[in-house]
MINUFI-122067 format. One line per 4 residues: their letters; for each residue x, y, z of N, C-alpha, C. Coordinates in Angstrom, 3 decimals. Example, Ala and Ser with C-alpha at 12.3 -4.5 7.8 and 13.67 -1.06 7.14 Angstrom:
2
AS = 13.190/-5.690/7.800/12.300/-4.500/7.800/13.200/-3.300/7.800 | 12.850/-2.250/7.080/13.670/-1.060/7.140/12.900/0.030/7.870 $
END
This chain:
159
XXXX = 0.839/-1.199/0.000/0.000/0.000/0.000/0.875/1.250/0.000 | 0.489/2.186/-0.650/1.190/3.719/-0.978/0.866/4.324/0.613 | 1.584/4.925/1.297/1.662/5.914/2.154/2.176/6.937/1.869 | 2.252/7.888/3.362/2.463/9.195/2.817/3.624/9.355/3.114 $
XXXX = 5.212/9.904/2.401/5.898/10.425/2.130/6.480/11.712/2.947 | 7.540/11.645/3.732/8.203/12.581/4.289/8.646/13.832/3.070 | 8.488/15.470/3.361/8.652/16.252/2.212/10.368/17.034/2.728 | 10.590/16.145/1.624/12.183/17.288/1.590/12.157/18.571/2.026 $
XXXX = 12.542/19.072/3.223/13.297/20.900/3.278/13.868/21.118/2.619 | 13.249/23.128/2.606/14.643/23.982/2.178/16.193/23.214/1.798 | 16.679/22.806/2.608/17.917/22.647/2.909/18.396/21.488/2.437 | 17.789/20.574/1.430/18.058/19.493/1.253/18.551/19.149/-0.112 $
XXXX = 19.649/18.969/-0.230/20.412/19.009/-1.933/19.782/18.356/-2.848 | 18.674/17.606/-2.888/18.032/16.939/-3.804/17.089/18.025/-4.194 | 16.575/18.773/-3.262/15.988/19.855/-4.152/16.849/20.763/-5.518 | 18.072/20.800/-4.987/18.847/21.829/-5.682/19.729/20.448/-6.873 $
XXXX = 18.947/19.568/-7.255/19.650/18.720/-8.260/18.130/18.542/-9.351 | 18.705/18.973/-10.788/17.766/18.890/-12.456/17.236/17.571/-12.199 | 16.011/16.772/-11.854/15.545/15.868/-12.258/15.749/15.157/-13.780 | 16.023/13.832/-13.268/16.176/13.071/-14.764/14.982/12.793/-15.239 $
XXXX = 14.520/12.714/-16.687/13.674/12.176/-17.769/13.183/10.902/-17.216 | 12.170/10.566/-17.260/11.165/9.012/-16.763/11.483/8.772/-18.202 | 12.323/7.021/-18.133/12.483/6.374/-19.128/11.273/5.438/-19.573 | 11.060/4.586/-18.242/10.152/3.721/-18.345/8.965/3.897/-17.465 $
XXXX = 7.921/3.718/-18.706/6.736/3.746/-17.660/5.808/2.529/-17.046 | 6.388/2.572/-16.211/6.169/0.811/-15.440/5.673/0.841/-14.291 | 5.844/0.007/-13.217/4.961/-0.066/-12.543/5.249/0.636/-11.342 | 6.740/0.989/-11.142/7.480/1.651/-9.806/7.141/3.136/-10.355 $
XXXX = 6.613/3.524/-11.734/6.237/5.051/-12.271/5.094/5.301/-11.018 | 4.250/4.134/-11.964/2.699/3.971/-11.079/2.327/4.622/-9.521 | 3.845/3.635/-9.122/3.544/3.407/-7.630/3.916/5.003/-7.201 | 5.004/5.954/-7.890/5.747/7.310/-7.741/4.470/8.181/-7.689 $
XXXX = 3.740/8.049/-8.660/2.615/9.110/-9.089/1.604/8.911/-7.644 | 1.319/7.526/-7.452/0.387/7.228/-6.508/1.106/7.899/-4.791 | 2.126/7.549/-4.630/2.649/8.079/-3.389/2.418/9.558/-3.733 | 2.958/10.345/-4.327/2.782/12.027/-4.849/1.125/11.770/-4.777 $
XXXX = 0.536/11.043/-4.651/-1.136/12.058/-4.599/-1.340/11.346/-3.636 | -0.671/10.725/-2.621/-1.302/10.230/-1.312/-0.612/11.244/-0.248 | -0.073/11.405/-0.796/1.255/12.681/0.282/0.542/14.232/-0.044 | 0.436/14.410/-1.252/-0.357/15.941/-1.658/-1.660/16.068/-0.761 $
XXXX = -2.381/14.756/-0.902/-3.448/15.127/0.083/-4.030/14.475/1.075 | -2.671/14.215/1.651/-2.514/14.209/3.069/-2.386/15.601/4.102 | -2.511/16.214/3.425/-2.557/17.673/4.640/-3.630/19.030/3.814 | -3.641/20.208/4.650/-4.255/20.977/3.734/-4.010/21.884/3.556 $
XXXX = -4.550/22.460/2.017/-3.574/23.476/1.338/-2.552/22.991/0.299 | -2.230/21.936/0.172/-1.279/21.338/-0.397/-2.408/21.322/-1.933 | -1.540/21.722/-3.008/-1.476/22.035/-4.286/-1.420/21.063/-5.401 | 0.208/20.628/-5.211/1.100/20.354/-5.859/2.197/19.646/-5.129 $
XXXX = 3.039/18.943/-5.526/4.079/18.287/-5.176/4.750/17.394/-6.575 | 6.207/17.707/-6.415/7.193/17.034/-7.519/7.718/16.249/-6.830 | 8.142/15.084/-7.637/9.127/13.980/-7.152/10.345/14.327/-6.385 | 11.254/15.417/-6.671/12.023/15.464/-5.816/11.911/15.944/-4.158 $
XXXX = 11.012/16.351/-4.363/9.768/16.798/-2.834/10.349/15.818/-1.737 | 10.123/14.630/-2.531/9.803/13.071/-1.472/11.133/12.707/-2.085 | 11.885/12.982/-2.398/13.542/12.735/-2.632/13.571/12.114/-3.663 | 12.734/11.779/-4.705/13.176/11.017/-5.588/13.411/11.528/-6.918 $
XXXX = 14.278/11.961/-7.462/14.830/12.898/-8.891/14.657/12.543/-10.147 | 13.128/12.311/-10.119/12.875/12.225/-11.476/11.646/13.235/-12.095 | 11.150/13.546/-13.058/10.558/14.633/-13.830/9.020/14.033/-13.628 | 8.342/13.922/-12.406/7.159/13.674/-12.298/6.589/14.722/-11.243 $
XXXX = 5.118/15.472/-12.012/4.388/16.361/-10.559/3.295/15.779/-10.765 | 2.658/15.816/-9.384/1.371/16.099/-9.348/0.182/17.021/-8.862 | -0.938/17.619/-9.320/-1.515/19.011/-8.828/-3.096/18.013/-8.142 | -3.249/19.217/-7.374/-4.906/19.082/-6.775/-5.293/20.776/-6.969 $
XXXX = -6.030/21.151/-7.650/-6.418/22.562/-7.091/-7.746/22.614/-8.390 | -8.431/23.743/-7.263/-10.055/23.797/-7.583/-10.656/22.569/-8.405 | -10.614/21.990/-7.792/-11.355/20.955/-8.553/-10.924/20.013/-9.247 | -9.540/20.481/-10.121/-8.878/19.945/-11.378/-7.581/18.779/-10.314 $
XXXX = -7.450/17.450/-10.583/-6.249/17.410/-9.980/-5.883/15.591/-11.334 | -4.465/15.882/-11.007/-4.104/14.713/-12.162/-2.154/15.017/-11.966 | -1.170/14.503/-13.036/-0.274/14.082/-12.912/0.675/14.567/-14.612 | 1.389/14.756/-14.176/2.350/14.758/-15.947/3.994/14.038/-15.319 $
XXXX = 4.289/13.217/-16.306/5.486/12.846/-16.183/6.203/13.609/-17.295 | 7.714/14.029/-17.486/8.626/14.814/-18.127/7.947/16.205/-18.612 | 7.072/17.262/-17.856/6.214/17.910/-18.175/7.015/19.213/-19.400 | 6.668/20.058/-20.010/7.236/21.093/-20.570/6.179/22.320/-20.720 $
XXXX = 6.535/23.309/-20.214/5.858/24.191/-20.233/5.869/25.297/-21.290 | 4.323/25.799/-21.377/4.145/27.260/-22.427/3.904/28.235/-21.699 | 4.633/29.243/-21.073/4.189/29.876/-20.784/3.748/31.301/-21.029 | 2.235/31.955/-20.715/1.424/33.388/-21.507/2.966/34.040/-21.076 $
XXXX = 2.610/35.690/-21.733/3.380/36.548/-21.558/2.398/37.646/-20.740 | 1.531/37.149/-20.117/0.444/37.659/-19.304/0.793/37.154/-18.018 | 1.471/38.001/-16.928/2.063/38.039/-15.644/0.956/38.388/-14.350 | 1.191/37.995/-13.234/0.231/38.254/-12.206/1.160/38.076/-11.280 $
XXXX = 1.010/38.937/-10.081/1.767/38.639/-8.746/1.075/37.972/-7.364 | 0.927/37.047/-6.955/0.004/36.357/-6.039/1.142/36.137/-4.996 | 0.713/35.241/-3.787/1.257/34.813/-2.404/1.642/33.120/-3.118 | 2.697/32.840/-2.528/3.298/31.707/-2.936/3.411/30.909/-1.958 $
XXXX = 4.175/29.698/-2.051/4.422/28.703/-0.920/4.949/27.482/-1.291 | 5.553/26.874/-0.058/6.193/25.631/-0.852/6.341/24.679/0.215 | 5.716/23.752/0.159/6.051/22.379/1.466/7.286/22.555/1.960 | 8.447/22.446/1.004/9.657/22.432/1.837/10.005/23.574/2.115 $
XXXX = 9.569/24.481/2.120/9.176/25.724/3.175/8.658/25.948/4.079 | 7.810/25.271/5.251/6.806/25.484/5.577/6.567/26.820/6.417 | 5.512/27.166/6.584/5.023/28.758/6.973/5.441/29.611/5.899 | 5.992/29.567/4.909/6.567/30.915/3.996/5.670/31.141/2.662 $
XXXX = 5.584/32.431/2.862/4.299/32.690/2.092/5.145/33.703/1.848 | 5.116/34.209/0.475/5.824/35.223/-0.811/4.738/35.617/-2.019 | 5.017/37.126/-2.003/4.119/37.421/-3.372/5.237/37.098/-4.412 | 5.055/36.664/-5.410/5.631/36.217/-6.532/5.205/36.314/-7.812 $
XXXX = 5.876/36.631/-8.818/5.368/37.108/-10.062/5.503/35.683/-11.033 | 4.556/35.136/-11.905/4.660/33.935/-12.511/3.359/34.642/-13.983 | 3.551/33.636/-15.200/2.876/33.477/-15.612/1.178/33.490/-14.862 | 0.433/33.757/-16.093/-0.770/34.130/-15.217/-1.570/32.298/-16.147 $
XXXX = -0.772/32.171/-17.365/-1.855/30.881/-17.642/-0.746/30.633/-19.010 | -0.442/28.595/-18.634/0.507/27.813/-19.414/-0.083/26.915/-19.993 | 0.761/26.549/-21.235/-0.016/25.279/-21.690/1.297/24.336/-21.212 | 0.760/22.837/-20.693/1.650/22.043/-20.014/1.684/20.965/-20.818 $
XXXX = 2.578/20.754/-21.724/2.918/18.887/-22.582/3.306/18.225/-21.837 | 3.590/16.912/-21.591/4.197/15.710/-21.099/3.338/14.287/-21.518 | 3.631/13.599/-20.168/2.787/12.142/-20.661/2.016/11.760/-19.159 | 1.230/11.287/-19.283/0.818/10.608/-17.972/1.625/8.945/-17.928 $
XXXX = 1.454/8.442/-16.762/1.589/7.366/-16.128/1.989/6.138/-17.042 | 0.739/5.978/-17.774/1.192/5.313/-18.556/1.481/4.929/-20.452 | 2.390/6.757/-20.335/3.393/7.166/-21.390/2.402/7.643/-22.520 | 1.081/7.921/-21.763/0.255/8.599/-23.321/0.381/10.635/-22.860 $
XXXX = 0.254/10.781/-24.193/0.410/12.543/-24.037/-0.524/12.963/-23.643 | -0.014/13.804/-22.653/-0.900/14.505/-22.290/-0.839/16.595/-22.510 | -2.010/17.345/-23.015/-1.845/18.430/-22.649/-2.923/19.541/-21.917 | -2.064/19.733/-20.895/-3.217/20.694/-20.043/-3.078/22.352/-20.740 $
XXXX = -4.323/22.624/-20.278/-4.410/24.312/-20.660/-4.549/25.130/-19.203 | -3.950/25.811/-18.365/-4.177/25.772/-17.046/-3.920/27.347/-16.887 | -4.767/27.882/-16.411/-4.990/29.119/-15.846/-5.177/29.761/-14.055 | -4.545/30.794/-14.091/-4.717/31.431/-12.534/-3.791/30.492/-11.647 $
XXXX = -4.725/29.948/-10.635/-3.753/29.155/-10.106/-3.371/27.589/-10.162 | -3.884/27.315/-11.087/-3.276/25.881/-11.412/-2.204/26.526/-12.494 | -2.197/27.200/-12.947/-0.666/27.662/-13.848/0.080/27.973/-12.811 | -0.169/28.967/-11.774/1.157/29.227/-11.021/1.832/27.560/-10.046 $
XXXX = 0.718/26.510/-9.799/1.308/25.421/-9.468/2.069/24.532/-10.125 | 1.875/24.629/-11.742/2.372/23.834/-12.525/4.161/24.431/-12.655 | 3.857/25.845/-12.779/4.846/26.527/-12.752/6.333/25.982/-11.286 | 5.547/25.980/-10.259/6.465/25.818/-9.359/6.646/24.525/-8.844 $
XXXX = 6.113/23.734/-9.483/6.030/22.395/-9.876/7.364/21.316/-10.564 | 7.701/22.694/-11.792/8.152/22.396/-12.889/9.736/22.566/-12.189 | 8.900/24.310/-11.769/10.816/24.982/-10.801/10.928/23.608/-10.477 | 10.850/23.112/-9.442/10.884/21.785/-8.447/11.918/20.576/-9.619 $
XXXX = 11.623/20.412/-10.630/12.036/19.475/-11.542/13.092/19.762/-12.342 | 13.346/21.398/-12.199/14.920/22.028/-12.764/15.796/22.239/-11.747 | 15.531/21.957/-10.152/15.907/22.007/-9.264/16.393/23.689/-8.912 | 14.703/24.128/-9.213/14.878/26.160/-8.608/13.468/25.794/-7.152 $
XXXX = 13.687/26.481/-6.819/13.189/26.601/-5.558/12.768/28.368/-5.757 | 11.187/28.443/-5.345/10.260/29.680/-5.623/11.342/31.248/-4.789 | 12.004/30.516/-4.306/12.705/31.749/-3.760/13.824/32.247/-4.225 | 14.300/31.455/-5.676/15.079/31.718/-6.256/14.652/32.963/-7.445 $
XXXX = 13.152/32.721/-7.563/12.707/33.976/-7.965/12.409/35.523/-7.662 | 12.365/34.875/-6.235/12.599/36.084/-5.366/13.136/37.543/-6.114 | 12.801/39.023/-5.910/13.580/39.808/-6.092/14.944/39.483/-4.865 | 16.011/40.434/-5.081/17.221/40.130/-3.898/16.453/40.515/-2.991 $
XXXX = 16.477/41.375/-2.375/15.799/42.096/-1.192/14.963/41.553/-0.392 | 14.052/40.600/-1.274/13.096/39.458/-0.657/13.654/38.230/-0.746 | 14.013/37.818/-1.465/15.082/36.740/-1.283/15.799/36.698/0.053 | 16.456/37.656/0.342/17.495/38.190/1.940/16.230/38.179/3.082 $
XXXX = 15.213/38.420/2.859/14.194/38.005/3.902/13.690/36.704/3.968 | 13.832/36.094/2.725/12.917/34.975/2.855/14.313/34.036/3.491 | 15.815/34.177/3.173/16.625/32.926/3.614/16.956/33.322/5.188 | 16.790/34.897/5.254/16.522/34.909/7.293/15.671/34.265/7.707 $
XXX = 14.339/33.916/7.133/13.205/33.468/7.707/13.567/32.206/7.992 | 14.478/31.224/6.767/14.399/29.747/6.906/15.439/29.693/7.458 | 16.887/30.931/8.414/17.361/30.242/8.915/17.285/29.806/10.438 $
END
């Protein structure tokens, strides 16, 4: 049975390492995707979560928000040139909340689970999750977007 998954901190070098490409989509994919949506909503508020979250470095997220929730393995993003600044957040942050400037709405390619294409059209805030989703899978962390100034507040906060 899938349980829930301890979430990588700030501070943990697997965040700060490029996730590799899902070669095969088999059954330990399965079981990856299924832990990522037993761990996402296991608490509340929780969005989103990428594989390297739960330490494991490969190019898989998964989202829950308003309603919409599902999975992309090796995802690639489009993103508008239509910007919005909202409050941010990130599990391996916890308590840190940041206004942040992101795309306001992406189109997302990849594959699901089991290796068929998939493409989402995702607006407001399922774009800004996919978005920091994705950070998560190039190994950036939302505070790397930070302006400096907030950046220097946000790494006092986590130390």
């Amino acid at each position: 049975m899938t349980s829930v998954q301890p979430i990588r901190l700030f501070s943990d070098p697997v965040l700060r390492t490029v996730a590799s490409p899902v070669i095969s989509f088999d059954r330990s994919l399965r079981e990856l995707v299924k832990s990522l949506q037993v761990t996402t909503r296991a608490g509340s508020g929780r969005a989103g979560l990428a594989a390297p979250q739960i330490g494991v470095p490969l190019r898989v997220l998964v989202f829950e928000v308003d309603g919409r929730s599902g999975h992309l393995v090796n995802p690639r993003l489009e993103p508008s040139e239509r910007t919005i600044v909202a409050d941010e957040a990130c599990l391996s942050a916890p308590s840190a909340w940041w206004p942040l400037q992101r795309s306001y709405s992406v189109v997302a390619r990849g594959r699901d689970m089991h290796g068929k294409p998939v493409t989402l059209r995702a607006l407001g805030m399922l774009a800004r999750v996919l978005q920091h989703e994705v950070d998560h899978l190039d190994g950036i962390l939302f505070s790397d977007r930070l302006p400096a100034e907030e950046r220097e507040r946000f790494l006092s906060a986590m130390a």
